[in-house]
C-alpha positions as CSV (number, residue, x, y, z in Angstrom):
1,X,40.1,1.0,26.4
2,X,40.7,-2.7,26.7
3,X,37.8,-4.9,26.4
4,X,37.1,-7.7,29.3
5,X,37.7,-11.0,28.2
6,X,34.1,-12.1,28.2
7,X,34.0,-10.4,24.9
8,X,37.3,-12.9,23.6
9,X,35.1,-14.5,21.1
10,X,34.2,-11.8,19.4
11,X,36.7,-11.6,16.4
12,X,39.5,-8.9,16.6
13,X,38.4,-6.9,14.0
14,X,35.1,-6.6,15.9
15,X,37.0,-6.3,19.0
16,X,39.0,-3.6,17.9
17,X,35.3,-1.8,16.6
18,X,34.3,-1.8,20.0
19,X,36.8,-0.5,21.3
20,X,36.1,2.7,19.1
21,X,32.9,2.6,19.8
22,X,33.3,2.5,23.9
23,X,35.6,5.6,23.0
24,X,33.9,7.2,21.1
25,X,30.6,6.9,23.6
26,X,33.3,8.2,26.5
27,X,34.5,10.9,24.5
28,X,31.5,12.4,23.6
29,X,29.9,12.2,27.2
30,X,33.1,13.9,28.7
31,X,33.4,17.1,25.8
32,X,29.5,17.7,26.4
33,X,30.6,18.0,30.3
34,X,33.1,19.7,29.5
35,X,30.9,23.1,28.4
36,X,28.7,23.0,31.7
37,X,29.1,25.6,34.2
38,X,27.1,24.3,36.9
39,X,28.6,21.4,39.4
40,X,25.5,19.5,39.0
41,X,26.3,19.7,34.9
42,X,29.0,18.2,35.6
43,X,28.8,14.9,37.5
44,X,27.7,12.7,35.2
45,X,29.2,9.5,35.1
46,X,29.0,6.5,32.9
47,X,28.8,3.5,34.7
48,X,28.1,1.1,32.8
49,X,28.4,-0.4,29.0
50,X,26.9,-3.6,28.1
51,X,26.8,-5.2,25.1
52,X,23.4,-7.0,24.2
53,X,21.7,-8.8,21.2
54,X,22.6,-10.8,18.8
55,X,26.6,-9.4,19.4
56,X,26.5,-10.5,22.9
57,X,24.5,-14.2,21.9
58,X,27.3,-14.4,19.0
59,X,24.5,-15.1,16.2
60,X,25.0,-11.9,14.4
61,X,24.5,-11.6,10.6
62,X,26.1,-9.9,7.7
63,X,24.4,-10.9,4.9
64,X,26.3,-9.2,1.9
65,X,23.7,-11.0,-0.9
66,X,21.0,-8.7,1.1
67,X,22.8,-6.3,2.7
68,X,21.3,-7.1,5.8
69,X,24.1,-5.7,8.9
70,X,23.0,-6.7,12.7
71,X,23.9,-3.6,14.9
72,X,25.7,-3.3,18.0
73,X,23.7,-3.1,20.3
74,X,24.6,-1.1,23.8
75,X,23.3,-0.2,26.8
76,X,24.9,3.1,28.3
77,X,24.4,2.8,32.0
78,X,24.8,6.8,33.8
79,X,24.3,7.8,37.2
80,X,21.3,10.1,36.8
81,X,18.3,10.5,34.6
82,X,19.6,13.7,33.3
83,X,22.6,12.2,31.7
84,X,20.2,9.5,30.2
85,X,18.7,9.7,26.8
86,X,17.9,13.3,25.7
87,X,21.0,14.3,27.0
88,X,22.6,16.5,23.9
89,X,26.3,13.9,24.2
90,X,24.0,11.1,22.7
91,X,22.9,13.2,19.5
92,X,26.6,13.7,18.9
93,X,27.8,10.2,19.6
94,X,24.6,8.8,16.8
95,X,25.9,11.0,14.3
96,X,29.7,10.1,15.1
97,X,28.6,6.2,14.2
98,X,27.1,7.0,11.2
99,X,30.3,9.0,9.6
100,X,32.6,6.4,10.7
101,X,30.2,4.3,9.1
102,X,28.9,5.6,6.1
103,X,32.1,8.5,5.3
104,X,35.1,7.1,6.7
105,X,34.7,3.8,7.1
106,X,36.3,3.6,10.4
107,X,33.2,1.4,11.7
108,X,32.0,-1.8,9.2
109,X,29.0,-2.2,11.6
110,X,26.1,0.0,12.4
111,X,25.7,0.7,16.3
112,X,22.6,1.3,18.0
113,X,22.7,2.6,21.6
114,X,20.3,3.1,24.0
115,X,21.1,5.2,27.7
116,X,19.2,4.7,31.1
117,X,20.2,5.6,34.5
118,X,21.2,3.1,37.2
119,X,18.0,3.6,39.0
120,X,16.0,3.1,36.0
121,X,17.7,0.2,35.1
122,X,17.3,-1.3,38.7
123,X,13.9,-0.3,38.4
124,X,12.8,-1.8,35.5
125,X,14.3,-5.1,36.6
126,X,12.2,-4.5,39.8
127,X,9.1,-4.9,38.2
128,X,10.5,-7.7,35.9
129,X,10.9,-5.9,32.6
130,X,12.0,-9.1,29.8
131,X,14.0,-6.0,27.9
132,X,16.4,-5.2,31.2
133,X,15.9,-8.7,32.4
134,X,17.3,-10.5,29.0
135,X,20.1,-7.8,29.5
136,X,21.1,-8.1,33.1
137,X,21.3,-12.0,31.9
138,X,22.4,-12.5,28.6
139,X,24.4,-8.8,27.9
140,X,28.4,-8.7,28.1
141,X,29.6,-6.1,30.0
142,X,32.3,-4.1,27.9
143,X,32.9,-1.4,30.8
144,X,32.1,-1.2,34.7
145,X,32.8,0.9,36.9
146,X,33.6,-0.3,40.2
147,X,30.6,-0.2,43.3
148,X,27.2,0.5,41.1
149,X,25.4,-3.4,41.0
150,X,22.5,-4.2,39.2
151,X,20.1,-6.0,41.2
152,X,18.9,-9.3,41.0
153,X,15.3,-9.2,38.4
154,X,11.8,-9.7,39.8
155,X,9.9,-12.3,38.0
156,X,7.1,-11.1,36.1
157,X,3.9,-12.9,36.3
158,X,2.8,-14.3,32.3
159,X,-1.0,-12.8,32.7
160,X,-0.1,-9.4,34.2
161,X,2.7,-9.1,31.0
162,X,0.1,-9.9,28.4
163,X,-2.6,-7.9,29.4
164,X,0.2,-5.0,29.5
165,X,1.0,-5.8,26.1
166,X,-2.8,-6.1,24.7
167,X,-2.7,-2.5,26.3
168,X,0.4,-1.2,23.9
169,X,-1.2,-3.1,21.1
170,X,-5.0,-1.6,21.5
171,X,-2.7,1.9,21.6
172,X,-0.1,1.8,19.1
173,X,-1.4,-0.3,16.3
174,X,-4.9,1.5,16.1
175,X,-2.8,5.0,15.7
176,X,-0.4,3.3,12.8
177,X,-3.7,2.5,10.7
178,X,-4.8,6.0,11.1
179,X,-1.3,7.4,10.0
180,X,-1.6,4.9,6.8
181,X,-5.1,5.9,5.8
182,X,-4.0,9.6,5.6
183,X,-0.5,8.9,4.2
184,X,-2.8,7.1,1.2
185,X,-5.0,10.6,1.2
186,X,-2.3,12.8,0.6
187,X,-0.3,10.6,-1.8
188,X,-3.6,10.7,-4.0
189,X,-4.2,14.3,-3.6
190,X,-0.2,14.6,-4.4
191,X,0.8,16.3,-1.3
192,X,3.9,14.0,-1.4
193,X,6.2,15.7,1.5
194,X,3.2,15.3,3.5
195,X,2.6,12.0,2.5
196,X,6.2,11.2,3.1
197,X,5.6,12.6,6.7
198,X,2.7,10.6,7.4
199,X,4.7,7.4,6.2
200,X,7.4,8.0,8.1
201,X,4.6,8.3,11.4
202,X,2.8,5.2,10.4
203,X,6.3,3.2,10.4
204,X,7.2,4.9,13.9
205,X,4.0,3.8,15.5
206,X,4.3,0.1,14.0
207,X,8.0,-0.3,15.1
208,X,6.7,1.2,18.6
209,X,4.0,-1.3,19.0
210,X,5.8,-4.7,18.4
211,X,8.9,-3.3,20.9
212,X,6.1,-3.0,23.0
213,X,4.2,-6.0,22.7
214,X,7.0,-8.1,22.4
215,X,9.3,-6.6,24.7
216,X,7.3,-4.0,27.2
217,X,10.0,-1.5,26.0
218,X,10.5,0.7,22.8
219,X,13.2,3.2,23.2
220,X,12.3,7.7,22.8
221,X,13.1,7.5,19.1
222,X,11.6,9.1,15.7
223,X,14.8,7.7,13.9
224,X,13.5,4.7,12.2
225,X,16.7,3.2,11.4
226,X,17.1,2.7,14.9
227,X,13.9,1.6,15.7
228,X,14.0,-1.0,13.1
229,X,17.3,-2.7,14.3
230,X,15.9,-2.7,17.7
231,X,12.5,-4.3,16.5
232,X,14.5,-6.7,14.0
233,X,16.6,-7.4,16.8
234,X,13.3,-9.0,18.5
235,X,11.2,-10.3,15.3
236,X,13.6,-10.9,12.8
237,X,10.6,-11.8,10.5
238,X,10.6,-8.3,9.9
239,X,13.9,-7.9,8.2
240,X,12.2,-8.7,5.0
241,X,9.9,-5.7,5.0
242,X,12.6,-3.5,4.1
243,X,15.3,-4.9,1.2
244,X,18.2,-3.9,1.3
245,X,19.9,-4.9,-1.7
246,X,19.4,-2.2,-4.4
247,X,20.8,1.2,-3.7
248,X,17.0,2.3,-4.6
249,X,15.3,0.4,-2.2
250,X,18.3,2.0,0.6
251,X,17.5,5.4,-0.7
252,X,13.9,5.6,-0.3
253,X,14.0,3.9,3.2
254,X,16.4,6.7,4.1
255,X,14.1,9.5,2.6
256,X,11.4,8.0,4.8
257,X,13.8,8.2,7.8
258,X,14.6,12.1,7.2
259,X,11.0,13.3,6.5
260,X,10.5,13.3,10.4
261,X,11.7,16.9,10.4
262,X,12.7,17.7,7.1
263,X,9.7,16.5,5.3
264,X,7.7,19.7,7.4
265,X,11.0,21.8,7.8
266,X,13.0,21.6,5.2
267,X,12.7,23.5,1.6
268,X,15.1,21.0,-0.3
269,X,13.4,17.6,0.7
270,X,11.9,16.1,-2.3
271,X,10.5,12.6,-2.7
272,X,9.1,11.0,-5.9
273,X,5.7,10.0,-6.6
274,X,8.1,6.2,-7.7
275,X,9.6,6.3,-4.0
276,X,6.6,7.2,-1.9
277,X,4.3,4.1,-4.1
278,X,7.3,1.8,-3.2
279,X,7.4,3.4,0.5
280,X,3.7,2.8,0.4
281,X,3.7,-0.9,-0.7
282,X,6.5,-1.8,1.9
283,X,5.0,-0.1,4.9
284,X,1.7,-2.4,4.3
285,X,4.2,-5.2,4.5
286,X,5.5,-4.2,7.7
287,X,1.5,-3.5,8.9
288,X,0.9,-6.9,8.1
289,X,4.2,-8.5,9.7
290,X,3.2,-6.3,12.8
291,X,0.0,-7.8,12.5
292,X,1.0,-11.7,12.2
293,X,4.0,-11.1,15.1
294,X,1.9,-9.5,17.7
295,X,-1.6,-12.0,17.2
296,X,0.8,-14.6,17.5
297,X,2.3,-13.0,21.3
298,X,-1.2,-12.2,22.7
299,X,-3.1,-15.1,21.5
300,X,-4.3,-17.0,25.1
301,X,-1.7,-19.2,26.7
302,X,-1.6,-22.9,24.7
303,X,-3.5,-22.2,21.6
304,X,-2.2,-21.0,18.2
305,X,-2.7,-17.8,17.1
306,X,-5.7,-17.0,14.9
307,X,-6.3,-13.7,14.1
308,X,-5.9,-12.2,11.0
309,X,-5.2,-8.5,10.1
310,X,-8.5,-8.1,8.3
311,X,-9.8,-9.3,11.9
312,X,-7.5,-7.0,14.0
313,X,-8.0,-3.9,11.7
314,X,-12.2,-4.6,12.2
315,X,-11.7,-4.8,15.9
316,X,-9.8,-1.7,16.6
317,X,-11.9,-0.1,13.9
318,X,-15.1,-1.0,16.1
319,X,-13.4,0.4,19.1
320,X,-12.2,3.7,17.6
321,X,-16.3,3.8,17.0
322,X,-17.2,3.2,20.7
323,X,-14.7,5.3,21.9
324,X,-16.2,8.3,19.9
325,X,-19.4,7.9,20.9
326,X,-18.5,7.1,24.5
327,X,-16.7,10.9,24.2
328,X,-19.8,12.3,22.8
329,X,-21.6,11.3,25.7
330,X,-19.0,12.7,28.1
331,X,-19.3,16.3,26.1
332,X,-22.9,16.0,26.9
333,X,-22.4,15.3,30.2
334,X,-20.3,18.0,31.4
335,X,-23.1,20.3,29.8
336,X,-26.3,19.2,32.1
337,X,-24.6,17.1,34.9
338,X,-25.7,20.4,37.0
339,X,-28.7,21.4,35.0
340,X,-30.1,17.8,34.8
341,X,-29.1,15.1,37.0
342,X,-31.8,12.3,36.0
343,X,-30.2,13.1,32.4
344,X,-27.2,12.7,33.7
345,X,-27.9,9.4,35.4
346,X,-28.6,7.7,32.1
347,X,-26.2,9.6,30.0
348,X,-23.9,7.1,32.6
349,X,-25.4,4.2,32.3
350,X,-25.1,4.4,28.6
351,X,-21.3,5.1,28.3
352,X,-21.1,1.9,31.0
353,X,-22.9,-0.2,28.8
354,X,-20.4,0.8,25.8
355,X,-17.6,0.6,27.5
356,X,-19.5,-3.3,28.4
357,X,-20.1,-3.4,24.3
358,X,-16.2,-2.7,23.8
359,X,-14.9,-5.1,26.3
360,X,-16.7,-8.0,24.0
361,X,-14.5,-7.0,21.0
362,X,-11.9,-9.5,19.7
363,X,-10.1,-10.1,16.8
364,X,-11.0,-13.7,17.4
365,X,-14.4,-12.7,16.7
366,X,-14.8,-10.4,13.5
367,X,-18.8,-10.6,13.2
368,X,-19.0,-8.7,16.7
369,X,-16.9,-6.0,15.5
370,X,-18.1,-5.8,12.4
371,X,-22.0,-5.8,13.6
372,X,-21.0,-3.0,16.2
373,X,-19.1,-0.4,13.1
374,X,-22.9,-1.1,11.0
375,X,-24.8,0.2,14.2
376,X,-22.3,2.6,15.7
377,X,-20.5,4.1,12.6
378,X,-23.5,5.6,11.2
379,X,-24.9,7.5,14.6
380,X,-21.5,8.8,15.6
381,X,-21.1,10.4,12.1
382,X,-24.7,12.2,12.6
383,X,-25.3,13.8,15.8
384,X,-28.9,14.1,15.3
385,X,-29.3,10.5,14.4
386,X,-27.0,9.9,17.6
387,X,-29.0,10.8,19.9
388,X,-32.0,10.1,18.6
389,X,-31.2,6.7,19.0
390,X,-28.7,6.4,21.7
């Protein structure tokens, strides 16, 4: 394949990977087609491949002193959502990059592909998505095939993207303290697989979170080395969580990235009580650069960000609380709503003033949510004490 000549100043040698890579992509696609028997199996099509990042910008680094390598970064455009991301071609084509890049060297630079449909695409620029928008405007198209457009983007208003990020960030980062607090449990009990696991889940949910925040999209990935050139990509503040310059430091980053499945599958994992405290320490760093990144995105338009992560882990904290005892009411309620309806009536009224209570919380303001864990913390752990003075 030749490339267009919007990618001329690209070097050759990077030229040429391309190249490799757009063949490689193509030939995987077409030998997976290849073994359906149905015609639907069959039609899929790749439209489109676009080149984004820091590639497509032309501020790429290759740090050697560091090791830090920015990825390719590509968009696979195909004609229907079955072809998109869980199709099987797209497992083949990762594990094709990483021999040529790690066994025979074909590739000097890591790729990192993600694969939508048209119609997704076009609909995620419909509703004004910065991840497609920054794409449709900024990305180089490297193949195209004639008669398949990608429409113009819908602005998105500020407000409505930030309180859809606050949402991402009240979901994901809540869930990565969670994963931490038991990854710490089972590395002092010395269940270290487990522990490894856990790691690996509380690293997912972080990279997850600032995609999110910071970009309303996060590709369908467990594979963290992916999902951490895609989030460094974004907030390269985050590079330094991970070195990269000692071949111990690469090691245990890529036992974190296998115990996804082999961690619970596989009878020869092993990790090292060294490797998981080292795992440990860095994964706090990245909590914390999370932390910073995302106050700094959702703090309200014009003033500087001041939350802390003391103040954001207090907040969610206080909500997790308020969210248990607003489900203990609603157990309660689906017992008597039909015996008892006056009950009922102020069983209601309660969970609407918690749900009142949770709205107040803010990292901005760590006395409320602290104040609300010393009342509510103690009843939800003891039922009787619950309702007694609920």
């Amino acid at each position: 394949m030749t490339l267009p000549e919007s990618l001329a100043r690209l070097p050759d040698r990077k030229r040429r990977e391309l190249e490799r890579v757009a063949a490689i992509l193509f030939d995987e696609f077409e030998d997976a087609l290849k073994t359906k028997l149905s015609d639907k199996g069959k039609r899929g099509r790749i439209l489109k491949l676009i080149l984004f990042g820091s590639y497509a910008r032309g501020d790429w680094v290759e740090d050697r002193k560091s090791g830090y390598r920015s990825d390719y970064d590509l968009l696979v455009v195909v004609n229907y959502d079955s072809f998109a991301e869980q199709h099987e071609a797209w497992e083949k084509a990762a594990e094709r990059f990483l021999q040529e890049l790690t066994v025979t060297k074909h590739l000097a630079t890591p790729v990192s592909f993600i694969v939508h449909s048209l119609h997704d695409v076009n609909d995620q620029l419909a509703h004004g998505r910065p991840f497609f928008v920054d794409i449709a405007r900024d990305g180089l198209v490297i193949y195209e095939a004639p008669g398949f457009p990608l429409i113009e983007p819908k602005p998105l208003a500020p407000e409505v993207a930030k309180a859809e990020a606050r949402r991402h960030f009240d979901h994901w980062f809540p869930g990565a303290d969670r994963f931490l607090k038991l990854a710490t449990v089972a590395i002092d009990d010395g269940f270290r697989n487990e522990a490894a696991f856990l790691l690996h889940q509380t690293a997912e949910r972080l990279y997850h979170c600032i995609l999110l925040v910071l970009a309303l999209y996060s590709p369908k990935s467990h594979r963290l080395t992916f999902l951490r050139s895609q989030a460094e990509r974004l907030a390269p503040q985050l590079i330094a969580a991970w070195p990269r310059d000692k071949k111990f430091a690469r090691r245990c980053f890529t036992r974190l990235d296998r115990a996804y499945v082999d961690a619970r599958y596989s009878p020869a994992y092993e990790i090292t009580g060294e490797e998981l405290a080292w795992l440990l320490d860095r994964v706090k760093a990245l909590q914390e650069a999370v932390a910073a990144i995302c106050a700094e995105r959702l703090a309200p338009e014009g003033q500087a960000a001041t939350w802390t992560y003391d103040n954001i882990v207090a907040a969610q904290i206080a909500i997790g609380i308020l969210n248990q005892a607003r489900g203990m009411i609603s157990a309660r309620l689906h017992e008597i709503k039909d015996t008892n309806p006056a009950l009922a009536k102020t069983l209601r009224d309660k969970r609407r003033e918690l749900l009142a209570l949770q709205e107040t919380i803010n990292p901005d303001d760590p006395d409320t949510a602290k104040a609300i864990t010393a009342t509510w913390g103690p009843r939800v752990k003891d039922d009787a004490r619950f309702w007694l003075e609920l």
